[in-house]
N, C-alpha and C positions, 0 to 999 in steps of 0.2 A: 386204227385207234389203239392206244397204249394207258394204260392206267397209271397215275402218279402213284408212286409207294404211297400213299396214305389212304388211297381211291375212295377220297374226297371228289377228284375231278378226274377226265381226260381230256384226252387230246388228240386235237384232229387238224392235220396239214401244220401243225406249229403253234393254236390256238389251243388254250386250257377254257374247258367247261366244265363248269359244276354239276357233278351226278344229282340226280333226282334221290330224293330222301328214301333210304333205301325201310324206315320203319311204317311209310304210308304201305295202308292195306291196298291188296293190286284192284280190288275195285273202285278205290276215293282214286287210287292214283290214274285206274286209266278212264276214269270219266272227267281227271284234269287234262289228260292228254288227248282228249277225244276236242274237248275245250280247244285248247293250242292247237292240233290239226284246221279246226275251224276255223280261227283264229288268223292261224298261216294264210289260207285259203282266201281269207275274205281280205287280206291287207294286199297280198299278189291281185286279186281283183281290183280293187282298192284303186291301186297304181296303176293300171294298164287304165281304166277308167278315168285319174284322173283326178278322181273325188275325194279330198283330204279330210272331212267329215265322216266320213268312212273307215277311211285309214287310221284316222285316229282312233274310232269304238276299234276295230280290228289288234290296234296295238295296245287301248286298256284292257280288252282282251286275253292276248299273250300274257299280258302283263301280270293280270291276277293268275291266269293258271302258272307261269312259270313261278310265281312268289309260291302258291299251295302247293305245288312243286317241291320245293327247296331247293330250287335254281335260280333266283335271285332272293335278296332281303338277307334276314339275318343267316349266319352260318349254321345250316342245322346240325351238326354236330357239337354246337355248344350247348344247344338248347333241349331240355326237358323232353322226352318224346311227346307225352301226355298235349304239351303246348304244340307243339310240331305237326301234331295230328289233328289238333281243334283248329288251329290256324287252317289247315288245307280243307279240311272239313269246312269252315267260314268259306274259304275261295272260292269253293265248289259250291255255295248257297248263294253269293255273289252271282257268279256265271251264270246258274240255274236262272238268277233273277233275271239275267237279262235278255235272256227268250221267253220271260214271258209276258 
């Protein structure tokens, strides 16, 4: 893994990713990645199973924690922290909602 001179993203095997927002508090951020681990988990289920109803909750999933992230959606380096943080904040209340 290499980091672009801006370390916005890296890179891994030839592929650029966008680092996670590096102003999320490590607690919002790692109960969004606790999310996406799940997430992973259940879409790898998902497929060996079969079940595209599945795989799809699995992938809106990933999806809202990699956005509260700032791994997809807007570039969080443009944006506000204050925004940056209430966005992932929201993600993370998202997710929350959907176990329960």
């Amino acid at each position: 893994m290499t980091a672009e001179p801006d370390d916005h993203f890296f890179v891994v095997d030839g592929r650029r990713w966008r680092r996670t927002d590096p102003a999320l508090p490590e607690d919002l951020a790692a109960a969004l990645r606790s999310h996406l681990g799940r997430g992973r988990s259940s879409a790898r289920q998902a497929k060996r199973a079969g079940d595209e109803d599945a795989l799809a909750d699995a992938r809106h999933r990933n999806g809202l924690a990699k956005h509260g992230l700032g791994e997809r959606g807007p570039e969080w380096w443009t944006r506000p922290e204050a925004d940056r943080i209430a966005d992932a904040r929201r993600a993370l209340a998202d997710l929350d909602a959907l176990d329960a």
